[in-house]
mmCIF entry with sequence, helices, sheets and N, C-alpha, C, O atoms, coordinates in Angstrom:
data_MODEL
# 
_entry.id   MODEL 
# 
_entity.id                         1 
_entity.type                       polymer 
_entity.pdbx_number_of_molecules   1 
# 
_entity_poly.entity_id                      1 
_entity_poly.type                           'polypeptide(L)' 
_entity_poly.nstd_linkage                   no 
_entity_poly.nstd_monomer                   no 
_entity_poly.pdbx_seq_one_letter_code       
;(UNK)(UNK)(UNK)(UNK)(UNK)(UNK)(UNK)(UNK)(UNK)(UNK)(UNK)(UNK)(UNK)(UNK)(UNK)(UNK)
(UNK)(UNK)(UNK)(UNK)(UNK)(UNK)(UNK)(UNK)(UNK)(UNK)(UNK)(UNK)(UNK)(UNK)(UNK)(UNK)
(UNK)(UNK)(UNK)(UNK)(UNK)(UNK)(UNK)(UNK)(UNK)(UNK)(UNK)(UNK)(UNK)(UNK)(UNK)(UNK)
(UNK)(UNK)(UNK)(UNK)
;
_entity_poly.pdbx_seq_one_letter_code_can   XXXXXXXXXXXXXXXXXXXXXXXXXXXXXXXXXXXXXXXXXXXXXXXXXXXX 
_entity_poly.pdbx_strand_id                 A 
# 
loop_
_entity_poly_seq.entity_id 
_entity_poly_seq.num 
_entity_poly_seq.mon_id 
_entity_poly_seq.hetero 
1 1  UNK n 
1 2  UNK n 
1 3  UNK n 
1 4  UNK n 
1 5  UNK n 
1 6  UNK n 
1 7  UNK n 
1 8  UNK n 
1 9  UNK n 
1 10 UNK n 
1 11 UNK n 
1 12 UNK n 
1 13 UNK n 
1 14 UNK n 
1 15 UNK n 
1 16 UNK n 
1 17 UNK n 
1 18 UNK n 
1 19 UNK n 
1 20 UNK n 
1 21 UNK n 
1 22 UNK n 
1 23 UNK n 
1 24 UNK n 
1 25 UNK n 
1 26 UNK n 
1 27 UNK n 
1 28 UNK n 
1 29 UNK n 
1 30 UNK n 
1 31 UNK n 
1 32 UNK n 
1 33 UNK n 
1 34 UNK n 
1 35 UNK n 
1 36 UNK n 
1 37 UNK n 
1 38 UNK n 
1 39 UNK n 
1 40 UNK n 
1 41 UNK n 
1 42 UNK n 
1 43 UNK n 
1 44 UNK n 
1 45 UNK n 
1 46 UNK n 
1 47 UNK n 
1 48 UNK n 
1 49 UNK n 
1 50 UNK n 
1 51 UNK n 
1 52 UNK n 
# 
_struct_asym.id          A 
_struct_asym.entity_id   1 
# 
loop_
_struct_conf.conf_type_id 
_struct_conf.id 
_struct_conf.pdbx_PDB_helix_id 
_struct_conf.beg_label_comp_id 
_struct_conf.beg_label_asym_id 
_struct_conf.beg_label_seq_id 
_struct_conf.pdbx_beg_PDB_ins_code 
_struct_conf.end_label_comp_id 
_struct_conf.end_label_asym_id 
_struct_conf.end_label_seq_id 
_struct_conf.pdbx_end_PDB_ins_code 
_struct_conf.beg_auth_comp_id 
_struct_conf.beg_auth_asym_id 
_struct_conf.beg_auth_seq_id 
_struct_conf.end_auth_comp_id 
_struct_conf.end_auth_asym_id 
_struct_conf.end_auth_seq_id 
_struct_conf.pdbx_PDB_helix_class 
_struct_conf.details 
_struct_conf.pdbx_PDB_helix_length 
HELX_P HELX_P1 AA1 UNK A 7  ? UNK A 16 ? UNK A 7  UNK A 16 1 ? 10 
HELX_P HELX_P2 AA2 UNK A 21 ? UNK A 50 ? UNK A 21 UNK A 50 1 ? 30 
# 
_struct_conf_type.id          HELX_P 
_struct_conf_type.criteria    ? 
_struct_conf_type.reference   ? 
# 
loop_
_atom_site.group_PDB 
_atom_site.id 
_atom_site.type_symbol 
_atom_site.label_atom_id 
_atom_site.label_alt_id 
_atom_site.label_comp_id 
_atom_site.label_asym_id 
_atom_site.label_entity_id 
_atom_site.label_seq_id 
_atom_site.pdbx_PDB_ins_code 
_atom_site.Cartn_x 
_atom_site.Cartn_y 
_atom_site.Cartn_z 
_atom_site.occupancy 
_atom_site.B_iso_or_equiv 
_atom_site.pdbx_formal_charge 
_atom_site.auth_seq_id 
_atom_site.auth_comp_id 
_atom_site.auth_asym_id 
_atom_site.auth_atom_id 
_atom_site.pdbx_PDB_model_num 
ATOM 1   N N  . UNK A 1 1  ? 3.197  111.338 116.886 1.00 0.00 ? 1  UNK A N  1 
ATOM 2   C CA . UNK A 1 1  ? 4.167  111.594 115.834 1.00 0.00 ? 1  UNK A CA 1 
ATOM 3   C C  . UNK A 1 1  ? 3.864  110.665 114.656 1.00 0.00 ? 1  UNK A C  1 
ATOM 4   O O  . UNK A 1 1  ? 3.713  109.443 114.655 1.00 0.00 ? 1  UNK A O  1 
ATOM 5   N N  . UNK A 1 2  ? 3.824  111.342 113.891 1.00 0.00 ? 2  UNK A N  1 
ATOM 6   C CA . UNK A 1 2  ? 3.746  110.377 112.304 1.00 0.00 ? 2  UNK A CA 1 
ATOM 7   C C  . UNK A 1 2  ? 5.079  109.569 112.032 1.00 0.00 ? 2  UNK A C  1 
ATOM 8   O O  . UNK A 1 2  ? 6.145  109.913 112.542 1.00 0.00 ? 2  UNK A O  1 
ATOM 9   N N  . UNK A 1 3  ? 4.943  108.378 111.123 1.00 0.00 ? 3  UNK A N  1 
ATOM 10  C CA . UNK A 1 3  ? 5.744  107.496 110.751 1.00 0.00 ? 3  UNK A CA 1 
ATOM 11  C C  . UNK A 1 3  ? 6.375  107.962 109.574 1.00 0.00 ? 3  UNK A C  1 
ATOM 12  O O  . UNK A 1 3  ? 5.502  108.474 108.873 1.00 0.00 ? 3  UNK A O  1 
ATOM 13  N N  . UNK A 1 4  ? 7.549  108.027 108.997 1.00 0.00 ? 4  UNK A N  1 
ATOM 14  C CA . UNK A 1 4  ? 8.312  108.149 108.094 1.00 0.00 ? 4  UNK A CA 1 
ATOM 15  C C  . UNK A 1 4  ? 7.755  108.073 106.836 1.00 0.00 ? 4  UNK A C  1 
ATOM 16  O O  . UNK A 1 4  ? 7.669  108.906 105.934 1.00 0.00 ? 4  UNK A O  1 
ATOM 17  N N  . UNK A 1 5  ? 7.348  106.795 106.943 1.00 0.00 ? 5  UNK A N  1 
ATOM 18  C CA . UNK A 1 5  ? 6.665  106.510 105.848 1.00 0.00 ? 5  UNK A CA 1 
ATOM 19  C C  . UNK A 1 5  ? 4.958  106.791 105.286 1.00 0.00 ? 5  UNK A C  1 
ATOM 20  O O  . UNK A 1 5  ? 4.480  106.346 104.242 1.00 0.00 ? 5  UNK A O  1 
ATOM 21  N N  . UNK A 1 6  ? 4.263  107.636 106.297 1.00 0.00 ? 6  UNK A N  1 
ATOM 22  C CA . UNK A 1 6  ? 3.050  108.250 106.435 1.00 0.00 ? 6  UNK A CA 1 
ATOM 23  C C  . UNK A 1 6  ? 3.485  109.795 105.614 1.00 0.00 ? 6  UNK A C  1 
ATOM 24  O O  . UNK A 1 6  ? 2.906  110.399 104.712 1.00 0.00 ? 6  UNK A O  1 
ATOM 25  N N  . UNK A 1 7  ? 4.536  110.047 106.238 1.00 0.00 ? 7  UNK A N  1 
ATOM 26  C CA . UNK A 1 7  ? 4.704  111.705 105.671 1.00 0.00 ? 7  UNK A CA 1 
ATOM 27  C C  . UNK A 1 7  ? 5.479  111.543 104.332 1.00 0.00 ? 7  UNK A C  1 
ATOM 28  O O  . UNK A 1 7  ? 5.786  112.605 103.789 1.00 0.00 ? 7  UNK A O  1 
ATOM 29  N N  . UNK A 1 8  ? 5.862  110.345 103.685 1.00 0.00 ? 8  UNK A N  1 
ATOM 30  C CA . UNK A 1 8  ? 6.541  109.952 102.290 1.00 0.00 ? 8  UNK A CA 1 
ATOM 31  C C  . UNK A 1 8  ? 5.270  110.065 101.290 1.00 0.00 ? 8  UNK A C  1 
ATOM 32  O O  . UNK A 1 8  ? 5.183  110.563 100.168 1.00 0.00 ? 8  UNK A O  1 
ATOM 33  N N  . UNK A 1 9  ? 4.198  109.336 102.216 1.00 0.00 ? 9  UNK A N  1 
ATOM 34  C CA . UNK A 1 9  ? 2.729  108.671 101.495 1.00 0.00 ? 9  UNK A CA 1 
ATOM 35  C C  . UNK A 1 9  ? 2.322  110.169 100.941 1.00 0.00 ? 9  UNK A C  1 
ATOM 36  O O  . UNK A 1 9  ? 2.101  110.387 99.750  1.00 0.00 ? 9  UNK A O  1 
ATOM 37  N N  . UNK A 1 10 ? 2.258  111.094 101.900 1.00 0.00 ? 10 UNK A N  1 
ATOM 38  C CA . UNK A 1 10 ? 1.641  112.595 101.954 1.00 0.00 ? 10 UNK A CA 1 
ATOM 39  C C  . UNK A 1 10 ? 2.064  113.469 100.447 1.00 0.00 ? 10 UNK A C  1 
ATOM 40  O O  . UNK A 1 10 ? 1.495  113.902 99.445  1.00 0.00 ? 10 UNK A O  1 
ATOM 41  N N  . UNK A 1 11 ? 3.367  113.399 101.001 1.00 0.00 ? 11 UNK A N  1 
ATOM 42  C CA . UNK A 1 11 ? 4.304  113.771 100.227 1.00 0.00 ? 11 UNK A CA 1 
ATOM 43  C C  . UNK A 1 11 ? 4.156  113.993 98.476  1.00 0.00 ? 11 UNK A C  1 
ATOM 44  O O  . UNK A 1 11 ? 4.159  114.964 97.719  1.00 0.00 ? 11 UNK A O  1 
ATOM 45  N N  . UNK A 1 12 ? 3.995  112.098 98.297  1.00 0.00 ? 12 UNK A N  1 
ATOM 46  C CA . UNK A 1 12 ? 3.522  111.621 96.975  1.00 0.00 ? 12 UNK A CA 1 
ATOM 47  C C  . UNK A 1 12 ? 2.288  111.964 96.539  1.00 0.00 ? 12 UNK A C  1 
ATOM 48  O O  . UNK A 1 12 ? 2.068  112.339 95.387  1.00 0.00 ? 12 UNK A O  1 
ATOM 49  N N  . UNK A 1 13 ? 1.385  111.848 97.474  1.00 0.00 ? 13 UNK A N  1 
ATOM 50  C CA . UNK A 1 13 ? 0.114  112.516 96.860  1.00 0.00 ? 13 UNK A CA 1 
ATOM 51  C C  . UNK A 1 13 ? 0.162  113.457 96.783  1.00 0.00 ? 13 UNK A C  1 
ATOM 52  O O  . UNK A 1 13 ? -0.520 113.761 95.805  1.00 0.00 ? 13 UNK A O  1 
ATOM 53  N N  . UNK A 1 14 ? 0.689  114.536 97.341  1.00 0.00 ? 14 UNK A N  1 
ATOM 54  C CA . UNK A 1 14 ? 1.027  116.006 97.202  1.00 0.00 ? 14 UNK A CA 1 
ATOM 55  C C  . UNK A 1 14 ? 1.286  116.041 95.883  1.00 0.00 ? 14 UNK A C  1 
ATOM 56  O O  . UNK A 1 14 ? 0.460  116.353 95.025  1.00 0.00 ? 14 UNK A O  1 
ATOM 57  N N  . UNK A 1 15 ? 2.378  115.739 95.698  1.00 0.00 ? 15 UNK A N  1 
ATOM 58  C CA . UNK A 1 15 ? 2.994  115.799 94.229  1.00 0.00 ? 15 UNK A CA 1 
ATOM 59  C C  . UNK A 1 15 ? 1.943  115.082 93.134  1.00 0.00 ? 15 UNK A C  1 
ATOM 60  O O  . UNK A 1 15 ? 1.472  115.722 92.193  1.00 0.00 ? 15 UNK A O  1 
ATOM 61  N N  . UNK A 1 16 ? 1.767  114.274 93.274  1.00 0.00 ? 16 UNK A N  1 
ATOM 62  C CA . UNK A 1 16 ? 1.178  113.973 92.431  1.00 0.00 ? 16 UNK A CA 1 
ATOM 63  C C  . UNK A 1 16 ? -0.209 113.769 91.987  1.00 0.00 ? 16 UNK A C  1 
ATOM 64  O O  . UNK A 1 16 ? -0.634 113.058 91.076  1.00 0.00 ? 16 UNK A O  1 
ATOM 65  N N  . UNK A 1 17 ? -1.047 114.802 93.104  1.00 0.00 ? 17 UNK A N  1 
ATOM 66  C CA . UNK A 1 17 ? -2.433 114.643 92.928  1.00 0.00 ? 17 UNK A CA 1 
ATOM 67  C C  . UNK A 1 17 ? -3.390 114.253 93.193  1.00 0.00 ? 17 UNK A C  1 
ATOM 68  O O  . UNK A 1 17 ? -4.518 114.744 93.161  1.00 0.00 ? 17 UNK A O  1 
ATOM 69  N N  . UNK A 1 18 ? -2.861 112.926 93.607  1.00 0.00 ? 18 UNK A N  1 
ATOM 70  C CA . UNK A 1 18 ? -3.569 111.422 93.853  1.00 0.00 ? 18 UNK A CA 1 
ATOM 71  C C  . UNK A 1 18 ? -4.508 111.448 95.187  1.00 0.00 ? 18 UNK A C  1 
ATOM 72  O O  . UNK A 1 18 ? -3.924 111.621 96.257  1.00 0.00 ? 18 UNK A O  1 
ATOM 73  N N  . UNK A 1 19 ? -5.300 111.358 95.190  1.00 0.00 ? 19 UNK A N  1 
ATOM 74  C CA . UNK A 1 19 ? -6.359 111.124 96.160  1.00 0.00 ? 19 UNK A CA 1 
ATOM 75  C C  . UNK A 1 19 ? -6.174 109.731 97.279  1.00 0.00 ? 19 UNK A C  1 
ATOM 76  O O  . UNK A 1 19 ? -6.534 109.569 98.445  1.00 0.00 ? 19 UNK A O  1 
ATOM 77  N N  . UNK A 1 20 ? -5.377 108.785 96.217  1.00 0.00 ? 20 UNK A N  1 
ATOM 78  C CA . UNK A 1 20 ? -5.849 107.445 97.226  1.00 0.00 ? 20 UNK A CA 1 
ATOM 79  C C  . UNK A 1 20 ? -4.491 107.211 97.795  1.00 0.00 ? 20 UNK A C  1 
ATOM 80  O O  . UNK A 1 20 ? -3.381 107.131 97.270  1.00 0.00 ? 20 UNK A O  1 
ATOM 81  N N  . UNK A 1 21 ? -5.047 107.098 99.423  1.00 0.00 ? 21 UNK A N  1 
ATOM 82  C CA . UNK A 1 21 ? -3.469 107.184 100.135 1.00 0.00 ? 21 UNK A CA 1 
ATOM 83  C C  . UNK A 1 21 ? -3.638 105.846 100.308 1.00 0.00 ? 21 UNK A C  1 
ATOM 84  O O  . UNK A 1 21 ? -2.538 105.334 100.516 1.00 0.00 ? 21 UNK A O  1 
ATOM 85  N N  . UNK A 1 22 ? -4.390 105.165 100.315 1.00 0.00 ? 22 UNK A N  1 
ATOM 86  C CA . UNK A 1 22 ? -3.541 103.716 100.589 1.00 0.00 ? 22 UNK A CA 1 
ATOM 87  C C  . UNK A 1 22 ? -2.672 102.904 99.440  1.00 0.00 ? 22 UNK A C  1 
ATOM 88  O O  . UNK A 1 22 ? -1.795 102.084 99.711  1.00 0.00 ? 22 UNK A O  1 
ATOM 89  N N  . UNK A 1 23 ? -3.161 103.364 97.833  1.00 0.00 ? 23 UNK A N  1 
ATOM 90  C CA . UNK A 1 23 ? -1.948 103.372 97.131  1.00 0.00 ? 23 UNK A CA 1 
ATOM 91  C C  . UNK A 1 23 ? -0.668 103.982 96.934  1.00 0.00 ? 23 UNK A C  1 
ATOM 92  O O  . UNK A 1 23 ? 0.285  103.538 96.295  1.00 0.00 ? 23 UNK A O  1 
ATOM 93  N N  . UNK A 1 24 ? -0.800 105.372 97.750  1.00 0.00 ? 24 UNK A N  1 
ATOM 94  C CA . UNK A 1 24 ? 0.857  105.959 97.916  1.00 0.00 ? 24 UNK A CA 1 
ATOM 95  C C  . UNK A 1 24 ? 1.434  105.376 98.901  1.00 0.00 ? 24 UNK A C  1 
ATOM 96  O O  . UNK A 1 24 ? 2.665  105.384 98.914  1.00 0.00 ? 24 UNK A O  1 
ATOM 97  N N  . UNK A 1 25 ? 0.782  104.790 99.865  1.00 0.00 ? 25 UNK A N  1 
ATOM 98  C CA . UNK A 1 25 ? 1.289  103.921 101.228 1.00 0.00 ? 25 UNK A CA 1 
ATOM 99  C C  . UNK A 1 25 ? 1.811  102.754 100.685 1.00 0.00 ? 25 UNK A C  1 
ATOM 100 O O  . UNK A 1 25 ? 2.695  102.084 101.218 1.00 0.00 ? 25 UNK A O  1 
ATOM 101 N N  . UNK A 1 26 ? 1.347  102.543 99.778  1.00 0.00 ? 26 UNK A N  1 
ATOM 102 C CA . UNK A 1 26 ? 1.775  101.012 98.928  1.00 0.00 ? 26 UNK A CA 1 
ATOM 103 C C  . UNK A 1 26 ? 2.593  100.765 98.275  1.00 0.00 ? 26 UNK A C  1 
ATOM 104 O O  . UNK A 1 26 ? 3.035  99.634  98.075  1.00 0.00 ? 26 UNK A O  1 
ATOM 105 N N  . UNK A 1 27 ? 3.115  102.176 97.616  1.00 0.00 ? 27 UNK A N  1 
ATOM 106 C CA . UNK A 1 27 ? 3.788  102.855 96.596  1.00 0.00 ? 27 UNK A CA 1 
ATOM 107 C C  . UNK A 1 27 ? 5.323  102.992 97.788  1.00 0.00 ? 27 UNK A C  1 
ATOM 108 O O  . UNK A 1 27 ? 6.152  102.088 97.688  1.00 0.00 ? 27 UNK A O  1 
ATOM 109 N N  . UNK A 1 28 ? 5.473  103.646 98.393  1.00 0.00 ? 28 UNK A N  1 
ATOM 110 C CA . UNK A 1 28 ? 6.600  104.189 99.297  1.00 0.00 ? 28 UNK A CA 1 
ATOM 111 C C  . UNK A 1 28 ? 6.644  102.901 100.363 1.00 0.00 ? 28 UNK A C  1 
ATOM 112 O O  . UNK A 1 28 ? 7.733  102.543 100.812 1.00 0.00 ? 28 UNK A O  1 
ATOM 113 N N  . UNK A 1 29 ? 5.704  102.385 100.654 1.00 0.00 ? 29 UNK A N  1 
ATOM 114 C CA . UNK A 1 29 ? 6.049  100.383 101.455 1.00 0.00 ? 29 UNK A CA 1 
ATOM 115 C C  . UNK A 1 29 ? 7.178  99.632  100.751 1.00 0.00 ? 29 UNK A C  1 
ATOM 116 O O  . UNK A 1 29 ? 8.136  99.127  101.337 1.00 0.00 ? 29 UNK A O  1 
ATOM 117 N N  . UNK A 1 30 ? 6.980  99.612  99.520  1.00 0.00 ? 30 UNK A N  1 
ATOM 118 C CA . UNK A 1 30 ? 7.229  98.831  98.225  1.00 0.00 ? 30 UNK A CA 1 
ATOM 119 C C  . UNK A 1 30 ? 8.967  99.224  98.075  1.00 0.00 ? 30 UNK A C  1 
ATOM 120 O O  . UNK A 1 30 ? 9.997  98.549  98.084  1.00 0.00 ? 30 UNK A O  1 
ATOM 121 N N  . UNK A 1 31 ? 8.583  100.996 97.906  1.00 0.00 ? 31 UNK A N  1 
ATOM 122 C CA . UNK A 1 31 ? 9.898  101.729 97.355  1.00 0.00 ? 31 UNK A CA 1 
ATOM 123 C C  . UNK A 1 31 ? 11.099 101.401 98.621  1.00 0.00 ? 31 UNK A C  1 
ATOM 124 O O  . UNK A 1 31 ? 12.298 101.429 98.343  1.00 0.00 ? 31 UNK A O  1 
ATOM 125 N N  . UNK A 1 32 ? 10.686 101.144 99.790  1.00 0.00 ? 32 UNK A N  1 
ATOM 126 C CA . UNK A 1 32 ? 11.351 101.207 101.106 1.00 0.00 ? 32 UNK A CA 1 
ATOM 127 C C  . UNK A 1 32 ? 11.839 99.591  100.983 1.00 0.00 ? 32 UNK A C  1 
ATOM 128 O O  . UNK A 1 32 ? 12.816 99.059  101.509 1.00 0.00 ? 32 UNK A O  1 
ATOM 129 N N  . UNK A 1 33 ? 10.738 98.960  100.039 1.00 0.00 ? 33 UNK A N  1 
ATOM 130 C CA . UNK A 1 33 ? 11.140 97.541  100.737 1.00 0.00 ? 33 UNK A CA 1 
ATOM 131 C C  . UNK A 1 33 ? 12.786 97.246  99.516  1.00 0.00 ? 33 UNK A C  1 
ATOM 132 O O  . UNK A 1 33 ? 13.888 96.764  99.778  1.00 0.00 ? 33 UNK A O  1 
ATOM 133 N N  . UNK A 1 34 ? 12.252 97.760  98.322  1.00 0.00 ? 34 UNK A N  1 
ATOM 134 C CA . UNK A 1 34 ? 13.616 97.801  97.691  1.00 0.00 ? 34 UNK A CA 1 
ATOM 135 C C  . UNK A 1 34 ? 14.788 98.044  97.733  1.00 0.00 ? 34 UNK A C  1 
ATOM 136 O O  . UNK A 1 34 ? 15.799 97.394  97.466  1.00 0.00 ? 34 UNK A O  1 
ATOM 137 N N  . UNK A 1 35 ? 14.545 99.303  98.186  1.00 0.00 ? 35 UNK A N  1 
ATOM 138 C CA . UNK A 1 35 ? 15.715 100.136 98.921  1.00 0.00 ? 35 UNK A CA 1 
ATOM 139 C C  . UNK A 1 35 ? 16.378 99.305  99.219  1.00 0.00 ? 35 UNK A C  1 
ATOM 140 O O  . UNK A 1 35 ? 17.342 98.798  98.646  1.00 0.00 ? 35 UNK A O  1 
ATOM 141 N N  . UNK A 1 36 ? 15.612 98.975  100.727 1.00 0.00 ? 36 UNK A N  1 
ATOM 142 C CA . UNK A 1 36 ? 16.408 98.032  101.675 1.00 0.00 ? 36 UNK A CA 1 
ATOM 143 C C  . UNK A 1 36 ? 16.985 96.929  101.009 1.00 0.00 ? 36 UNK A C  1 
ATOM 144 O O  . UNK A 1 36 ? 18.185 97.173  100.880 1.00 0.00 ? 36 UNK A O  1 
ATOM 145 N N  . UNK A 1 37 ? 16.688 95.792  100.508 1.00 0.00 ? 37 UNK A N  1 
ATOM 146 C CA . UNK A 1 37 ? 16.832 95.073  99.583  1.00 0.00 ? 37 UNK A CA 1 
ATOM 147 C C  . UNK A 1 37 ? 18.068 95.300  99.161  1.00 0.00 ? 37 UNK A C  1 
ATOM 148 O O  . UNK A 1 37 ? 18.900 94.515  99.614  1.00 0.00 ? 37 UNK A O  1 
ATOM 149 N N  . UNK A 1 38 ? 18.559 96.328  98.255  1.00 0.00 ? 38 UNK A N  1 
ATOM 150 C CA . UNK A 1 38 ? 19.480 96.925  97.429  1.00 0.00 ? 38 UNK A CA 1 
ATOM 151 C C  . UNK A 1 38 ? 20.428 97.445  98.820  1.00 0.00 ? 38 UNK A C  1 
ATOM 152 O O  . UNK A 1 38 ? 21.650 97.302  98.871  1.00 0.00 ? 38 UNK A O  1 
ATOM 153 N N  . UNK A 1 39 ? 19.905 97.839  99.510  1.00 0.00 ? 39 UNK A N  1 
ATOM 154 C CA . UNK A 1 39 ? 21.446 98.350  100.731 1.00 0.00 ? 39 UNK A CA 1 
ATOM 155 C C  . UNK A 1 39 ? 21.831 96.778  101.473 1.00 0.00 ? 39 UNK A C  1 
ATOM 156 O O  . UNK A 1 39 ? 22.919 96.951  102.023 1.00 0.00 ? 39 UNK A O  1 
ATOM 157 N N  . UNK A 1 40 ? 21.477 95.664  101.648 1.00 0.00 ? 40 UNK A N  1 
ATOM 158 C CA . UNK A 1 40 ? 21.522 94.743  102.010 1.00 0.00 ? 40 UNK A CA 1 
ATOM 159 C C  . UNK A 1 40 ? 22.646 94.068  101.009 1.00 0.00 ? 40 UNK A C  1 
ATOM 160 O O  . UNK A 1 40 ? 23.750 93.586  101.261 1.00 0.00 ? 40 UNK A O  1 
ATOM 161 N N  . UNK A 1 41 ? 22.063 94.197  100.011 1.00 0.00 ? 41 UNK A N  1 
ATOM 162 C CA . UNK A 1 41 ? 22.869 93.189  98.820  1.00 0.00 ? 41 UNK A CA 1 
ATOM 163 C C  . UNK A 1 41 ? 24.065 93.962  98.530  1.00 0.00 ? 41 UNK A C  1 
ATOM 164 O O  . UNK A 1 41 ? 24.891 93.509  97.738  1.00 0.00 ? 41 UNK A O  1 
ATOM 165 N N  . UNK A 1 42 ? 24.273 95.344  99.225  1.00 0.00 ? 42 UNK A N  1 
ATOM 166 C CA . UNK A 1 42 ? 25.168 96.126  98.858  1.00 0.00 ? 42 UNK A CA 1 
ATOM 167 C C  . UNK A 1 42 ? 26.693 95.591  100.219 1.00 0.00 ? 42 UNK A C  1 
ATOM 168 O O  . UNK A 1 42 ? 27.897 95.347  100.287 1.00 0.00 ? 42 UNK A O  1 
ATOM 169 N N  . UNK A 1 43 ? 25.615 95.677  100.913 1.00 0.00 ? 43 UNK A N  1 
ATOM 170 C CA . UNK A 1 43 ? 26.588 95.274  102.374 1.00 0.00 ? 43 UNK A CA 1 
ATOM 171 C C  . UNK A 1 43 ? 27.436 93.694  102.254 1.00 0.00 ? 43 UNK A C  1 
ATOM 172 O O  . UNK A 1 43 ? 28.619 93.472  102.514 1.00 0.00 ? 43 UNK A O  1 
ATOM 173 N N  . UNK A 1 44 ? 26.431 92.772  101.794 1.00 0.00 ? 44 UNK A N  1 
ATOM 174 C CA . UNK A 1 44 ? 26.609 91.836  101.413 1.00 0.00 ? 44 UNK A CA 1 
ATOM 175 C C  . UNK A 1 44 ? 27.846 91.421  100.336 1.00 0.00 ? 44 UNK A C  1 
ATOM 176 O O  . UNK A 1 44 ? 28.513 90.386  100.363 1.00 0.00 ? 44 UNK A O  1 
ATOM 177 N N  . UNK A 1 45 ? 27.912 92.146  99.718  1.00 0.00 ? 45 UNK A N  1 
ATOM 178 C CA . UNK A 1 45 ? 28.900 92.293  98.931  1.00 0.00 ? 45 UNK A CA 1 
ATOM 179 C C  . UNK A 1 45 ? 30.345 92.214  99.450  1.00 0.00 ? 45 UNK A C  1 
ATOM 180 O O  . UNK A 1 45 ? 31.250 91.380  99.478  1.00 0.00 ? 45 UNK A O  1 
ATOM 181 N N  . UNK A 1 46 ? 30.068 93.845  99.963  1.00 0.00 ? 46 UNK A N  1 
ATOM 182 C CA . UNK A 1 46 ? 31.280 94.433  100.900 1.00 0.00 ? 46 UNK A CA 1 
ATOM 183 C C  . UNK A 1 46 ? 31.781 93.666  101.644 1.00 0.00 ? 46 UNK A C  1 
ATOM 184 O O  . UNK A 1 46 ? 32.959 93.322  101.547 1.00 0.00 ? 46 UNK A O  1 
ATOM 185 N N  . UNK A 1 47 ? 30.926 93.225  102.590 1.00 0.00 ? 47 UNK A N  1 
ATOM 186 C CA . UNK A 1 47 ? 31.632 91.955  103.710 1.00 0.00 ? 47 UNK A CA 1 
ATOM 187 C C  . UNK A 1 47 ? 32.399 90.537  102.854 1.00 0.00 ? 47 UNK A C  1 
ATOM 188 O O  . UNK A 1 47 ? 33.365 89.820  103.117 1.00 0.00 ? 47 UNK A O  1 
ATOM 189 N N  . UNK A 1 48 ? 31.618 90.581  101.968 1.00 0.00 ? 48 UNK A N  1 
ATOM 190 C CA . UNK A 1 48 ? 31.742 89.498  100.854 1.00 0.00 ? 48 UNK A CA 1 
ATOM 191 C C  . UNK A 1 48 ? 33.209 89.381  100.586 1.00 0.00 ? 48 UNK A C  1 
ATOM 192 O O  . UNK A 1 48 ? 33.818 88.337  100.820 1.00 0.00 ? 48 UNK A O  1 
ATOM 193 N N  . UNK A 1 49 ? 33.873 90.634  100.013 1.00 0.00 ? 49 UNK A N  1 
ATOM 194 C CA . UNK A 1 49 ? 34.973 91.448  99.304  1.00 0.00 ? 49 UNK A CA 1 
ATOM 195 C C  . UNK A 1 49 ? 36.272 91.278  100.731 1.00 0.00 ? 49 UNK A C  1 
ATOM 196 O O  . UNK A 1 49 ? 37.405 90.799  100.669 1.00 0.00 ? 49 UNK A O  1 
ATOM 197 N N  . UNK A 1 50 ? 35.554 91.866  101.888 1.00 0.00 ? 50 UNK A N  1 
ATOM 198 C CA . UNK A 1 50 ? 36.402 91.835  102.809 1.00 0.00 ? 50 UNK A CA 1 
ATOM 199 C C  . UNK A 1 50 ? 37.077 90.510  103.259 1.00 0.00 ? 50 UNK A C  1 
ATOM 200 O O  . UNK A 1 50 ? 38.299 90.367  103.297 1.00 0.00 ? 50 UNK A O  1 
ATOM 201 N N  . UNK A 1 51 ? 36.499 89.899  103.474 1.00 0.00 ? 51 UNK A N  1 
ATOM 202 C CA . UNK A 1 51 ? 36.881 88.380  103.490 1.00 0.00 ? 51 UNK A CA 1 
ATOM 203 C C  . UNK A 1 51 ? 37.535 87.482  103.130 1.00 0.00 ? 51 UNK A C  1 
ATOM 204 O O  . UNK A 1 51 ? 38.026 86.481  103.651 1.00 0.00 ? 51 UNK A O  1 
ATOM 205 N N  . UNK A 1 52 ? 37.490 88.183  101.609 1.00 0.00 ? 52 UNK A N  1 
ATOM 206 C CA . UNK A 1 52 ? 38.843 87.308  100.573 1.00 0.00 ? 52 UNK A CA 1 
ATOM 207 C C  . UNK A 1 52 ? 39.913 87.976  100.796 1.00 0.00 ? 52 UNK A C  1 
ATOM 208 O O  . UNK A 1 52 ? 40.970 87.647  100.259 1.00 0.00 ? 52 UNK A O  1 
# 
């Protein structure tokens, strides 16, 4: 079974042409690592909020 983020990589090059999958792998690594990042700081908050 492929990884989530293998069939994101696909995906992007699909769309966009691109030949080199280890930069769409790099590209959607990156985009995932933000994400997360941003749902973290989001939670963070919340619990933050709850507390007071």
């Amino acid at each position: 079974m492929t990884e989530p983020a293998e069939t994101w990589a696909k995906q992007l090059q699909d769309l966009t042409g691109d030949s080199d999958e280890k930069s769409a792998a790099e590209f959607v690594r990156d985009l995932y690592e933000c994400a997360q990042n941003d749902l973290d700081d989001q939670r963070a908050q919340a619990e933050y909020e709850r507390e007071e």
